[in-house]
Biopython code that builds the backbone (N, CA, C, O; Angstrom):
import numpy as np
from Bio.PDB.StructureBuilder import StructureBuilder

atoms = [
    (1, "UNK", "N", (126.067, 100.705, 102.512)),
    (1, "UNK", "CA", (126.795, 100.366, 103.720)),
    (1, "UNK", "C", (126.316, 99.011, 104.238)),
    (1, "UNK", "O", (125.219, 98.520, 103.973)),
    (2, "UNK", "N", (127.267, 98.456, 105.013)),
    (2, "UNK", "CA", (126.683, 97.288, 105.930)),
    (2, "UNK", "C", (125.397, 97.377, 106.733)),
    (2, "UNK", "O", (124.900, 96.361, 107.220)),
    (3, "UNK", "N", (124.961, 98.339, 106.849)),
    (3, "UNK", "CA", (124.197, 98.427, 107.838)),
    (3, "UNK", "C", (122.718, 98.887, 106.777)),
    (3, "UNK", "O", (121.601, 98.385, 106.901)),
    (4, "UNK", "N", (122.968, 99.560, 106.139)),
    (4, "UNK", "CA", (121.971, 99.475, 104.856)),
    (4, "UNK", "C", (121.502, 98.287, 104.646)),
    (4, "UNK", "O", (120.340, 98.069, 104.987)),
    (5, "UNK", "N", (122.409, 97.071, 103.944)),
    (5, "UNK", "CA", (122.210, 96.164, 103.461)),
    (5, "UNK", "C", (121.565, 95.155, 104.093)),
    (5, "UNK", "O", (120.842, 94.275, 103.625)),
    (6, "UNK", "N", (122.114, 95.512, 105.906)),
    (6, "UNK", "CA", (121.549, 94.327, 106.953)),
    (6, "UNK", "C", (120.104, 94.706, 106.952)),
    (6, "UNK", "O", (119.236, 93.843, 106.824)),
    (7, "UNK", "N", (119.832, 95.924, 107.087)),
    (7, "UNK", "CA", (118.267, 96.614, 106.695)),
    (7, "UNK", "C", (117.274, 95.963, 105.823)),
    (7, "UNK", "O", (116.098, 95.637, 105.985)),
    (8, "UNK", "N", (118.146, 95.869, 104.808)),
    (8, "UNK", "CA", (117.025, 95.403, 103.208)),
    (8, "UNK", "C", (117.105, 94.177, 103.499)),
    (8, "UNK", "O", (115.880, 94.058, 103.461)),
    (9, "UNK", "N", (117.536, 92.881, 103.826)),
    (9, "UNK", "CA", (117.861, 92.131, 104.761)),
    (9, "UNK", "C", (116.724, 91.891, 105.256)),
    (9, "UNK", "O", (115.814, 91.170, 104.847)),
    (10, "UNK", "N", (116.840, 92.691, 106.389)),
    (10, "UNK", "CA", (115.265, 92.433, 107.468)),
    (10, "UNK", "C", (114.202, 92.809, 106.603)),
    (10, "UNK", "O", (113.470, 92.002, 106.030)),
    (11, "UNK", "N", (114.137, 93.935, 106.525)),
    (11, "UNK", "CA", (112.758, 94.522, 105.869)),
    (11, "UNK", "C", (112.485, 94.800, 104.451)),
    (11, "UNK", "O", (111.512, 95.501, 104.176)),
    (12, "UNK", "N", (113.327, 94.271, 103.408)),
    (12, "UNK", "CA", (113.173, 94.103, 102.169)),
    (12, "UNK", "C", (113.406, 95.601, 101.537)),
    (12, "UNK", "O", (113.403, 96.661, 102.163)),
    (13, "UNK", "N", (113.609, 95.403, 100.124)),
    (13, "UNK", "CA", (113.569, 97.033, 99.216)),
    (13, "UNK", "C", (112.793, 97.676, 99.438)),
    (13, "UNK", "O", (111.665, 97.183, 99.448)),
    (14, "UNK", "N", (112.896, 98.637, 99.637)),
    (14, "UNK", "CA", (111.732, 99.805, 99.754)),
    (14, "UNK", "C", (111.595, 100.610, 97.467)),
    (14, "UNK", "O", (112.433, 101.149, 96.744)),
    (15, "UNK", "N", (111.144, 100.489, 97.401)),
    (15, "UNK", "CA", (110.899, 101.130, 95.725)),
    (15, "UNK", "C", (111.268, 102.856, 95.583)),
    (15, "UNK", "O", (110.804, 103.688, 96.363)),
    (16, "UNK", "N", (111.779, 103.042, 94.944)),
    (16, "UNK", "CA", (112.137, 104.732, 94.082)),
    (16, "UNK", "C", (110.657, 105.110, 93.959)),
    (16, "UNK", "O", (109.677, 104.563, 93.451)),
    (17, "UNK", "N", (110.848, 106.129, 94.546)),
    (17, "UNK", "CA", (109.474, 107.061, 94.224)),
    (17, "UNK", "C", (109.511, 107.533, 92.762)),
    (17, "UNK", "O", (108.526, 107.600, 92.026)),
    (18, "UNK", "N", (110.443, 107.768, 92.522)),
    (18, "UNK", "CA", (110.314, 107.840, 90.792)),
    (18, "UNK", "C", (112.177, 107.955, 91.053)),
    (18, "UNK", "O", (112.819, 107.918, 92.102)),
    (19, "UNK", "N", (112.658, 108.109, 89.537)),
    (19, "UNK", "CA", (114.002, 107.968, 88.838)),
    (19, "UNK", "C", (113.537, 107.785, 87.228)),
    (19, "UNK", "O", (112.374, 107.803, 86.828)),
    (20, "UNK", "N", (114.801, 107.599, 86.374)),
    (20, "UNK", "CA", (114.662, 107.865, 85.171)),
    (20, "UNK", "C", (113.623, 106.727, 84.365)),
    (20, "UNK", "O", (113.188, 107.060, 83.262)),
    (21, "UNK", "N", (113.201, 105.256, 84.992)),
    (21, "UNK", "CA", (112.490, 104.305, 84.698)),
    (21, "UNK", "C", (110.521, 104.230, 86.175)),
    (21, "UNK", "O", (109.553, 103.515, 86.436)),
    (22, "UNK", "N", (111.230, 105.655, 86.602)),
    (22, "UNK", "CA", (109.723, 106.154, 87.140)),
    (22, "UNK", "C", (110.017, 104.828, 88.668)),
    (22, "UNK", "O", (111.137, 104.518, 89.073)),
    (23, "UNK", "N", (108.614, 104.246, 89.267)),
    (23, "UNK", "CA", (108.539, 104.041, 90.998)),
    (23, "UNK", "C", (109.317, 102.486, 89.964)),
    (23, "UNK", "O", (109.352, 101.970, 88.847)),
    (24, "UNK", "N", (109.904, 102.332, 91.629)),
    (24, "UNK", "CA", (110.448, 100.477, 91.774)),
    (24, "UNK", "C", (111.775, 100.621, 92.305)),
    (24, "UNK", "O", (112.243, 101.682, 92.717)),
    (25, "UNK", "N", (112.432, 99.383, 92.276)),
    (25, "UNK", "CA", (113.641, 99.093, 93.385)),
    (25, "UNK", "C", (115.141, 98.838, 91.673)),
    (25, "UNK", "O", (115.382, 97.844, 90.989)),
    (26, "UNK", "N", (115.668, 100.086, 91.645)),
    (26, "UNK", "CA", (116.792, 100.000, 90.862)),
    (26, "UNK", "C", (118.099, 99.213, 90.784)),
    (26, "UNK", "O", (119.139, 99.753, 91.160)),
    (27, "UNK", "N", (118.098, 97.980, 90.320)),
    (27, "UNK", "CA", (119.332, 96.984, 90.584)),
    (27, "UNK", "C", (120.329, 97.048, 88.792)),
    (27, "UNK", "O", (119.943, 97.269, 87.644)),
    (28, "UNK", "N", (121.378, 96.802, 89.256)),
    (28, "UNK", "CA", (122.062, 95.985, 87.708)),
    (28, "UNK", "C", (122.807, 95.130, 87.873)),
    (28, "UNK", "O", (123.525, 95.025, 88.867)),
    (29, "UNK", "N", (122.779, 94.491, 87.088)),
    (29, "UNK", "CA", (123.658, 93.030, 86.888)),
    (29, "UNK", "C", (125.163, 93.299, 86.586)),
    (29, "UNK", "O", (125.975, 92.378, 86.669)),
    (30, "UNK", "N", (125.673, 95.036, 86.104)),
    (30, "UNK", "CA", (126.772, 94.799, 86.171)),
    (30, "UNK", "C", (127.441, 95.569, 87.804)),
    (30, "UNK", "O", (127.088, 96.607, 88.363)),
    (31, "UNK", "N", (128.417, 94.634, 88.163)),
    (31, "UNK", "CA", (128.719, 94.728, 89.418)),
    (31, "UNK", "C", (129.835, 96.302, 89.289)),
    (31, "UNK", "O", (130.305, 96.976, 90.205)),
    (32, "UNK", "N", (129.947, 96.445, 88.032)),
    (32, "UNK", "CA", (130.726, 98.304, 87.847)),
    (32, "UNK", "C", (129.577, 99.329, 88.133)),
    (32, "UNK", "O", (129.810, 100.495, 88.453)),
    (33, "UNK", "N", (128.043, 98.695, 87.963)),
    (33, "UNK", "CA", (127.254, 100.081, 88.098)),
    (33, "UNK", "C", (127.255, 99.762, 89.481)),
    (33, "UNK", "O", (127.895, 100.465, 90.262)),
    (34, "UNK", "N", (126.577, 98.734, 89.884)),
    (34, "UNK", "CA", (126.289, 98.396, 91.074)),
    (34, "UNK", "C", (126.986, 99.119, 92.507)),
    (34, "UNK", "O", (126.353, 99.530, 93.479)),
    (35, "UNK", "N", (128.630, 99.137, 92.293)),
    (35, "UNK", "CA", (129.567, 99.621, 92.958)),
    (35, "UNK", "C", (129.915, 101.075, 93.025)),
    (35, "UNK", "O", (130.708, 101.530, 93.850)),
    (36, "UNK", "N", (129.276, 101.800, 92.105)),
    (36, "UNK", "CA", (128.877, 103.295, 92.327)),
    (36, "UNK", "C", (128.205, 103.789, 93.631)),
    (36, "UNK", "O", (128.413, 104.748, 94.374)),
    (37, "UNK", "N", (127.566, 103.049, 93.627)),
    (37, "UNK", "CA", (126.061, 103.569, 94.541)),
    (37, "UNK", "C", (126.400, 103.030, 96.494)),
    (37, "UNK", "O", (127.031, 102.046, 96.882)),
    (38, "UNK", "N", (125.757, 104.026, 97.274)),
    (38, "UNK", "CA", (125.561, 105.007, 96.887)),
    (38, "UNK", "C", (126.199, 106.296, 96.473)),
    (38, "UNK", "O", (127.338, 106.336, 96.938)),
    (39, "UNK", "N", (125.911, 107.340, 95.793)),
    (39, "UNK", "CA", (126.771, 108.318, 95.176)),
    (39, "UNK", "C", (127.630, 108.752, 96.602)),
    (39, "UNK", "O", (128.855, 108.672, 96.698)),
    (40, "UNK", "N", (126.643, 109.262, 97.765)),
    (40, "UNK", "CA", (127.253, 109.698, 98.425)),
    (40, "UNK", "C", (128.310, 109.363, 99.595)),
    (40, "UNK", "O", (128.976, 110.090, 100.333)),
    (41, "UNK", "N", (128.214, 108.241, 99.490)),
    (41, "UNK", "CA", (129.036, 107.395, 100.892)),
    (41, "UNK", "C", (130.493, 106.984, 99.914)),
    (41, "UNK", "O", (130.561, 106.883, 98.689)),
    (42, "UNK", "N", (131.696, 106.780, 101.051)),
    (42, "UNK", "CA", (132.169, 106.784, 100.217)),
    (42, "UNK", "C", (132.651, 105.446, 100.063)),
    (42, "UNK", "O", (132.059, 104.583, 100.711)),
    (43, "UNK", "N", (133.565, 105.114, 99.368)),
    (43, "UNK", "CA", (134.204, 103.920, 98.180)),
    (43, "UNK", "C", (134.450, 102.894, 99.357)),
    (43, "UNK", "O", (134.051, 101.760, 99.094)),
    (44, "UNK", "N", (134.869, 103.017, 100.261)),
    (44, "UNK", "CA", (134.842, 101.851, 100.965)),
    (44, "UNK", "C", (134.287, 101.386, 102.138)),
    (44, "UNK", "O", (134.814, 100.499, 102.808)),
    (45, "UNK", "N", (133.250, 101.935, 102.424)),
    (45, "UNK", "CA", (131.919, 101.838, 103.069)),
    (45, "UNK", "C", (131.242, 101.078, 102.200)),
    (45, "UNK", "O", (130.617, 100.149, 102.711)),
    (46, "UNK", "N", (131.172, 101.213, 100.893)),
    (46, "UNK", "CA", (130.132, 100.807, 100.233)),
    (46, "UNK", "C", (130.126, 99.060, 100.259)),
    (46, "UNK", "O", (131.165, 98.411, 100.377)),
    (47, "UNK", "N", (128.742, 98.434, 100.125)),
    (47, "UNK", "CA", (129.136, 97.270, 99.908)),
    (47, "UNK", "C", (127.877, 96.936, 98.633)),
    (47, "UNK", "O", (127.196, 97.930, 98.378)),
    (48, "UNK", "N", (127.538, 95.722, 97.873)),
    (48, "UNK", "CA", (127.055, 95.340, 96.557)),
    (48, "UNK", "C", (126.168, 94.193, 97.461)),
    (48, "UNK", "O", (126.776, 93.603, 98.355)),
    (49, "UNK", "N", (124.891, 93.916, 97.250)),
    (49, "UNK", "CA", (124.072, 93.044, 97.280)),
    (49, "UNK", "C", (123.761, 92.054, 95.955)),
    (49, "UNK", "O", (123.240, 92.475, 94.922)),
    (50, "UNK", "N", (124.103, 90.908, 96.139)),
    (50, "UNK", "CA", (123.525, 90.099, 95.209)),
    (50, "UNK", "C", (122.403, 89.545, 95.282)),
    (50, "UNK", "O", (122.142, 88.864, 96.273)),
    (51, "UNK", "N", (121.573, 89.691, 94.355)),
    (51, "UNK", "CA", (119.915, 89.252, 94.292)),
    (51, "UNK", "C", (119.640, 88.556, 93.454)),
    (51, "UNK", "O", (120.123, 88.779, 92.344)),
    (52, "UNK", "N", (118.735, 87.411, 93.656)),
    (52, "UNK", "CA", (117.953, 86.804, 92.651)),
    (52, "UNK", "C", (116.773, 87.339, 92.159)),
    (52, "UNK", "O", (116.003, 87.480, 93.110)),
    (53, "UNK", "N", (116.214, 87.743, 91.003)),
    (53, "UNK", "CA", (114.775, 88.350, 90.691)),
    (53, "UNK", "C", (113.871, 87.499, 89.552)),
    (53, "UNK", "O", (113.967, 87.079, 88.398)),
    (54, "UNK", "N", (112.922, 87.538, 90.689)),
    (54, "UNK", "CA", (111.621, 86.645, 89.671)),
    (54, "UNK", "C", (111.517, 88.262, 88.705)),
    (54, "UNK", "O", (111.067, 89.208, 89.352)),
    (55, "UNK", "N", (111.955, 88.564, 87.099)),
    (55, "UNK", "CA", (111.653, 89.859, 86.435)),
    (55, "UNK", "C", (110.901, 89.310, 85.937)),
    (55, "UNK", "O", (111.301, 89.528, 84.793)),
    (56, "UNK", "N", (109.696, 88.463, 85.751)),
    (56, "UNK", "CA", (108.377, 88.375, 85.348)),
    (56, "UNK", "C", (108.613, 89.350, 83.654)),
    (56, "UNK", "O", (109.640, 89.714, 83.080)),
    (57, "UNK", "N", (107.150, 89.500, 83.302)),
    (57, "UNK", "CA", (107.441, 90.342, 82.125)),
    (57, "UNK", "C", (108.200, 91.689, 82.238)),
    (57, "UNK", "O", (107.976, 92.516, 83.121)),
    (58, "UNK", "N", (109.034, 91.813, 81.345)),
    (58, "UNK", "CA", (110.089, 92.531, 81.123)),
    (58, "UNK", "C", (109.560, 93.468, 80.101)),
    (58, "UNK", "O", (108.690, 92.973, 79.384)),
    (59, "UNK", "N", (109.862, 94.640, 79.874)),
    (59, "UNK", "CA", (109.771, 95.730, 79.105)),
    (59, "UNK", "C", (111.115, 96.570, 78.729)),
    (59, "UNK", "O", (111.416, 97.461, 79.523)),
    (60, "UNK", "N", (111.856, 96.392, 77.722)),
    (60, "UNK", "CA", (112.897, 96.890, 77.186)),
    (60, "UNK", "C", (112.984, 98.708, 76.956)),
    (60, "UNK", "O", (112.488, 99.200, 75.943)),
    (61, "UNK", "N", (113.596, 99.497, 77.910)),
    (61, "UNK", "CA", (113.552, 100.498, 77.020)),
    (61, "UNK", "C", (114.813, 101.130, 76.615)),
    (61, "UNK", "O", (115.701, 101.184, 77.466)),
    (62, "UNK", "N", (115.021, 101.595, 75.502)),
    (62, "UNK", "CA", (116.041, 101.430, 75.288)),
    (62, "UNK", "C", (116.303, 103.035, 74.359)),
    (62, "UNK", "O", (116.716, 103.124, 73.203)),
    (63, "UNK", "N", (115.984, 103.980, 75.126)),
    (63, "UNK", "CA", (116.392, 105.314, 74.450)),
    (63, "UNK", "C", (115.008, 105.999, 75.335)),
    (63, "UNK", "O", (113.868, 105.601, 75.574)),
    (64, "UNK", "N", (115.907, 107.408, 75.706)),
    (64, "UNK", "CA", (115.335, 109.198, 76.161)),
    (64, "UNK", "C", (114.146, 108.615, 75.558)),
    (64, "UNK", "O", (114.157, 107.677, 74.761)),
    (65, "UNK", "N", (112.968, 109.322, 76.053)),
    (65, "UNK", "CA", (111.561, 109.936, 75.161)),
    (65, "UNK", "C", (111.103, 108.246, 75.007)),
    (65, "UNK", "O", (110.641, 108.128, 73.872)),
    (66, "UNK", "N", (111.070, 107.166, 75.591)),
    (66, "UNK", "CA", (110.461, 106.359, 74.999)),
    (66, "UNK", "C", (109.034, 105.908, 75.543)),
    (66, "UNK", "O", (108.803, 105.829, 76.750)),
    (67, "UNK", "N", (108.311, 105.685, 74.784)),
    (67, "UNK", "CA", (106.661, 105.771, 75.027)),
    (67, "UNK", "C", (106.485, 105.714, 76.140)),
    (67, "UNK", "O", (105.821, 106.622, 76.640)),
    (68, "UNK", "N", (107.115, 104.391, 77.198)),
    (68, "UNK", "CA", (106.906, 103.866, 78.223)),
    (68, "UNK", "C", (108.055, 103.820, 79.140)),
    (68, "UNK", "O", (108.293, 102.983, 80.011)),
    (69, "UNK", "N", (108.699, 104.815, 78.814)),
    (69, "UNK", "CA", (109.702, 104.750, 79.514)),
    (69, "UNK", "C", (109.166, 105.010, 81.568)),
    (69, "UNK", "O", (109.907, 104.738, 82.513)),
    (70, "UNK", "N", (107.876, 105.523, 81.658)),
    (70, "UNK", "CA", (107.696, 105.869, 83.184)),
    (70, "UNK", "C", (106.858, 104.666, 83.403)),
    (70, "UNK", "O", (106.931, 103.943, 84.397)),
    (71, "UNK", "N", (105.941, 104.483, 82.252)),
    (71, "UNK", "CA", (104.152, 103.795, 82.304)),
    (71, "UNK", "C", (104.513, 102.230, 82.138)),
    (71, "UNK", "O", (103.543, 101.485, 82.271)),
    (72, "UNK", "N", (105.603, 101.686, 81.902)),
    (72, "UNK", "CA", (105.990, 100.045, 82.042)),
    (72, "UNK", "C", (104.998, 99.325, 82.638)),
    (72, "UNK", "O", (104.191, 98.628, 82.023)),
    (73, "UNK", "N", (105.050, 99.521, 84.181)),
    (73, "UNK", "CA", (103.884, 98.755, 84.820)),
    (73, "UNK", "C", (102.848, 99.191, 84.608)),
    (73, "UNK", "O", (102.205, 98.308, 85.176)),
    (74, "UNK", "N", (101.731, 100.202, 84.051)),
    (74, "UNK", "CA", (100.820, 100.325, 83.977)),
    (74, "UNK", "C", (100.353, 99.609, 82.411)),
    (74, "UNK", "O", (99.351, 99.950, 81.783)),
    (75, "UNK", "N", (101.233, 98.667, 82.025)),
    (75, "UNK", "CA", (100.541, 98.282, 80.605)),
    (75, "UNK", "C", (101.383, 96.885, 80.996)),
    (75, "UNK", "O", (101.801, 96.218, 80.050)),
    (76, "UNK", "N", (101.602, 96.497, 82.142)),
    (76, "UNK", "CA", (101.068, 94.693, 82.511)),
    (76, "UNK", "C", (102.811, 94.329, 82.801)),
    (76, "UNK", "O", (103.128, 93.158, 83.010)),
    (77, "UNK", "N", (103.592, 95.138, 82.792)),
    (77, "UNK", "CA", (104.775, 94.920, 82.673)),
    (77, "UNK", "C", (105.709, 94.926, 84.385)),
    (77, "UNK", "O", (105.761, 95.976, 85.026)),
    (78, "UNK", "N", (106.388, 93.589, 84.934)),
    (78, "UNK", "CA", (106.995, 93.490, 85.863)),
    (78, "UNK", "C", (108.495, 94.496, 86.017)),
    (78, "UNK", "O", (108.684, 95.203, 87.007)),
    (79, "UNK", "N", (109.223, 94.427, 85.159)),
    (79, "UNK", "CA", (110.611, 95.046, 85.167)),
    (79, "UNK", "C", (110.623, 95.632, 84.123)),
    (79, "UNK", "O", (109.860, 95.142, 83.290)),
    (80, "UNK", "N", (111.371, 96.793, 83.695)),
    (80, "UNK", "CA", (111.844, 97.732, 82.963)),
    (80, "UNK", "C", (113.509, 97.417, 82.724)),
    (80, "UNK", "O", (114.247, 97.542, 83.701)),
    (81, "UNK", "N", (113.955, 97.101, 81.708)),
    (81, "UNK", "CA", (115.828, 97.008, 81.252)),
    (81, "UNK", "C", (115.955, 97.945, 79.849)),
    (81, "UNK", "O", (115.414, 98.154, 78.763)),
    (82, "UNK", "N", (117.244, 98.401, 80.831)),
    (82, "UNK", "CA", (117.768, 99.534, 80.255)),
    (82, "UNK", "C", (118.963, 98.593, 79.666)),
    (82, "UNK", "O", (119.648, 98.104, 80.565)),
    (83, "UNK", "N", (119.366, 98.231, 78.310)),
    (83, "UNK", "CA", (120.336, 97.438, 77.666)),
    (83, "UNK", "C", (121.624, 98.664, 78.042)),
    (83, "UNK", "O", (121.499, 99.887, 78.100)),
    (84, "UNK", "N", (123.023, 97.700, 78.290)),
    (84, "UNK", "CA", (123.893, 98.903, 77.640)),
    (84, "UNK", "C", (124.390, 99.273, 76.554)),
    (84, "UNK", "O", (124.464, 98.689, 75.473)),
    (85, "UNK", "N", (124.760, 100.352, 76.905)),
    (85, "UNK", "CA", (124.842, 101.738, 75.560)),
    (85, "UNK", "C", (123.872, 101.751, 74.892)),
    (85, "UNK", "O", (124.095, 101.894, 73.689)),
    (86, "UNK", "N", (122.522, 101.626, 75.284)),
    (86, "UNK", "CA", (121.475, 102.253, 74.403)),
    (86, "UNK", "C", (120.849, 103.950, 74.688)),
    (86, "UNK", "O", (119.710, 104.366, 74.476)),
    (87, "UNK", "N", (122.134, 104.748, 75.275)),
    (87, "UNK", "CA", (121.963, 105.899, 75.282)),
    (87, "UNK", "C", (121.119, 106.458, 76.383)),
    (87, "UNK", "O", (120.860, 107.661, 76.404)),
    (88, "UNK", "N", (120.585, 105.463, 77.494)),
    (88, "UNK", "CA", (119.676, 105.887, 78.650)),
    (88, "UNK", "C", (120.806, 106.223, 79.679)),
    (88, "UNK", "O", (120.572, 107.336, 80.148)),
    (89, "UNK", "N", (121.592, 105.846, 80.041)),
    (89, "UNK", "CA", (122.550, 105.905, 81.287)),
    (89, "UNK", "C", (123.930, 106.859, 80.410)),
    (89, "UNK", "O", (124.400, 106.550, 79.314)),
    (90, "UNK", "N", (124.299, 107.904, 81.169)),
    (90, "UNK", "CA", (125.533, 108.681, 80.261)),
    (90, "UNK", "C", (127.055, 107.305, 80.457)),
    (90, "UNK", "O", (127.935, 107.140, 79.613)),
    (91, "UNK", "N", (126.933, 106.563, 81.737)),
    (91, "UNK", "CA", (128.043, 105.502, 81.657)),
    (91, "UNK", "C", (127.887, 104.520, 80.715)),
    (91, "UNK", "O", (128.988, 104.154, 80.303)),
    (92, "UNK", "N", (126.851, 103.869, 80.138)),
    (92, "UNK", "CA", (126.490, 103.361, 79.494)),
    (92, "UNK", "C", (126.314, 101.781, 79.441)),
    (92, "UNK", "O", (126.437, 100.946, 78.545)),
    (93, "UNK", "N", (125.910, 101.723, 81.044)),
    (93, "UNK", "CA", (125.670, 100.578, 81.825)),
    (93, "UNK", "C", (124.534, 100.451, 81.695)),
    (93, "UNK", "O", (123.749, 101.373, 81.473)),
    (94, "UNK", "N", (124.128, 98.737, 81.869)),
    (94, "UNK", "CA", (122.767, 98.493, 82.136)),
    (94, "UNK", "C", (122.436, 98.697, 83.250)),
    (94, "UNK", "O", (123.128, 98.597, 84.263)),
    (95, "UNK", "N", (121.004, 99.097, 83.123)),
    (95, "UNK", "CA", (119.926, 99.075, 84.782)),
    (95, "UNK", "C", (118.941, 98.456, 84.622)),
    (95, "UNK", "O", (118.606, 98.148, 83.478)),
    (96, "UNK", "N", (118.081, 98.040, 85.878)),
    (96, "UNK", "CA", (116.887, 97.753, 85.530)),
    (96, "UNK", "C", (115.819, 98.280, 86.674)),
    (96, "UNK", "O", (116.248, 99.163, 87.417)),
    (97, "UNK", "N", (114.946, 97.982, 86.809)),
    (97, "UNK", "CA", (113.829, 98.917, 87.250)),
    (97, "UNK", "C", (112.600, 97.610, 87.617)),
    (97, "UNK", "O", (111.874, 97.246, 86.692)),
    (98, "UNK", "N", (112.428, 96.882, 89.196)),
    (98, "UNK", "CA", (111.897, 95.970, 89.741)),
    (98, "UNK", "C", (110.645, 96.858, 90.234)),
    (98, "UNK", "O", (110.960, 97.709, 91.066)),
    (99, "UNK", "N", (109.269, 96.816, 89.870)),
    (99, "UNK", "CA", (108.049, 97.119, 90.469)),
    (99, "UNK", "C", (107.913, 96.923, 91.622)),
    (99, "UNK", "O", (108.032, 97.864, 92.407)),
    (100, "UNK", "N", (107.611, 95.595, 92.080)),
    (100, "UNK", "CA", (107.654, 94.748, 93.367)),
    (100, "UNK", "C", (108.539, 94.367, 94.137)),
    (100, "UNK", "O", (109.071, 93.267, 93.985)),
    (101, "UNK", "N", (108.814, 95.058, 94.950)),
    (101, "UNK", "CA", (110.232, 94.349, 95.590)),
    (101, "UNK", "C", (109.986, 93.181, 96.161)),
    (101, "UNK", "O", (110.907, 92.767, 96.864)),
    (102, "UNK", "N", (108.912, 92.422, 96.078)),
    (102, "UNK", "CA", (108.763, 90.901, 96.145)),
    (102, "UNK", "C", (109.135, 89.928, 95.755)),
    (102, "UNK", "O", (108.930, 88.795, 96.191)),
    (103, "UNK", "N", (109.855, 90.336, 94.696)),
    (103, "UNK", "CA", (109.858, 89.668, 93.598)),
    (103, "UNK", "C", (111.800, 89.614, 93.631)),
    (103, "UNK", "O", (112.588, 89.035, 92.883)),
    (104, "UNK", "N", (111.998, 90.387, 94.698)),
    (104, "UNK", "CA", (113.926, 90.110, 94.866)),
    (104, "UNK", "C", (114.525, 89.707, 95.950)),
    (104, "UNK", "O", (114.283, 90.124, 97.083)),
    (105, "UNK", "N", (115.146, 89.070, 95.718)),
    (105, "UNK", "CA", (115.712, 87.852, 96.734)),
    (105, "UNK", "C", (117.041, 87.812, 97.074)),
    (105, "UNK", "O", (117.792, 87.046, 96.471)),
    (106, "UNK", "N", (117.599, 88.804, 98.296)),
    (106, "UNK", "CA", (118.868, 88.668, 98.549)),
    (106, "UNK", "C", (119.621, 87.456, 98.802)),
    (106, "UNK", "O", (119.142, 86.540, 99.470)),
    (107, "UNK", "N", (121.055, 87.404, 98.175)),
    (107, "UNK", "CA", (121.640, 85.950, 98.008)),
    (107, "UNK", "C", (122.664, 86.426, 99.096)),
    (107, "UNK", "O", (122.723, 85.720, 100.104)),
    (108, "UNK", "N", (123.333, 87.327, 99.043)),
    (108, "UNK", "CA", (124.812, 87.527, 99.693)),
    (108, "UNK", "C", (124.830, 88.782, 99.301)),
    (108, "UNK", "O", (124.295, 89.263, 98.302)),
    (109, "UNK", "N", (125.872, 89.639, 100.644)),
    (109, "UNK", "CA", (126.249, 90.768, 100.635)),
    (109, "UNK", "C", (127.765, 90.752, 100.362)),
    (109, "UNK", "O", (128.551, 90.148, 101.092)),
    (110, "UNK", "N", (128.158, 91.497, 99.190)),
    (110, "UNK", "CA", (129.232, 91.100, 98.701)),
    (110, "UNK", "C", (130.246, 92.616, 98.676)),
    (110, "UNK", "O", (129.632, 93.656, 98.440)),
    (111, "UNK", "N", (131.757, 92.705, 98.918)),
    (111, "UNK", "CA", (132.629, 94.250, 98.782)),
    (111, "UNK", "C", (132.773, 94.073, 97.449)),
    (111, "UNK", "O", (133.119, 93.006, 96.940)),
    (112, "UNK", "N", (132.500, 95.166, 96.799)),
    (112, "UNK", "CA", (133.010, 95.443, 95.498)),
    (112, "UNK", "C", (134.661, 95.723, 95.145)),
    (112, "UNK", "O", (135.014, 95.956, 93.989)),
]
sb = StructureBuilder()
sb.init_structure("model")
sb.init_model(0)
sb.init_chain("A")
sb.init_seg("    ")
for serial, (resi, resn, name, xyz) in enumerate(atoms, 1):
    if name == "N":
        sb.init_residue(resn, " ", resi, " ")
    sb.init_atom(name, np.array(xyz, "f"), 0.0, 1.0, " ", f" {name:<3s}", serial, name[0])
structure = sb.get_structure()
């Protein structure tokens, strides 16, 4: 919502206590996943934040069960990317998975 967004805005991402890439602030570059969320509000309430991100070292994971699929940052790693269709997301969109929400930089709040 607008009022969400004016939030993160003032006081920056708050990080996922965990999700399928474990703690950090969940963004994607494609503006079809992006425009899902959130699940529960509906379709035209919603609005899309565009961000710039320092993703520092990156860690690819790219399939269920993968070594590091939770432990990314604990072996030196800034962001976690989920490629699409590598079988992590059932839509088969990319995600990615920001440690630090320091490290993201709202540009514009944009309607999907």
């Amino acid at each position: 919502s607008r009022e969400a967004a004016a939030q993160i805005m003032i006081n920056g991402f708050e990080p996922s206590p965990g999700g399928m890439l474990g703690r950090g602030v969940y963004l994607s570059r494609d503006l079809k996943k992006a425009s899902r969320y959130p699940l529960l509000l509906s379709e035209n309430l919603r609005v899309v934040l565009k961000v710039r991100v320092k993703v520092g070292k990156v860690k690819k994971i790219d399939h269920q069960g993968h070594p590091m699929q939770k432990t990314w940052h604990d072996h030196g790693y800034d962001t976690a990317w989920c490629p699409p269709n590598c079988g992590m997301v059932p839509s088969g969109l990319e995600e990615d998975c920001v440690w630090d929400p320091s490290r993201i930089q709202v540009i514009d709040i944009i309607q999907p």
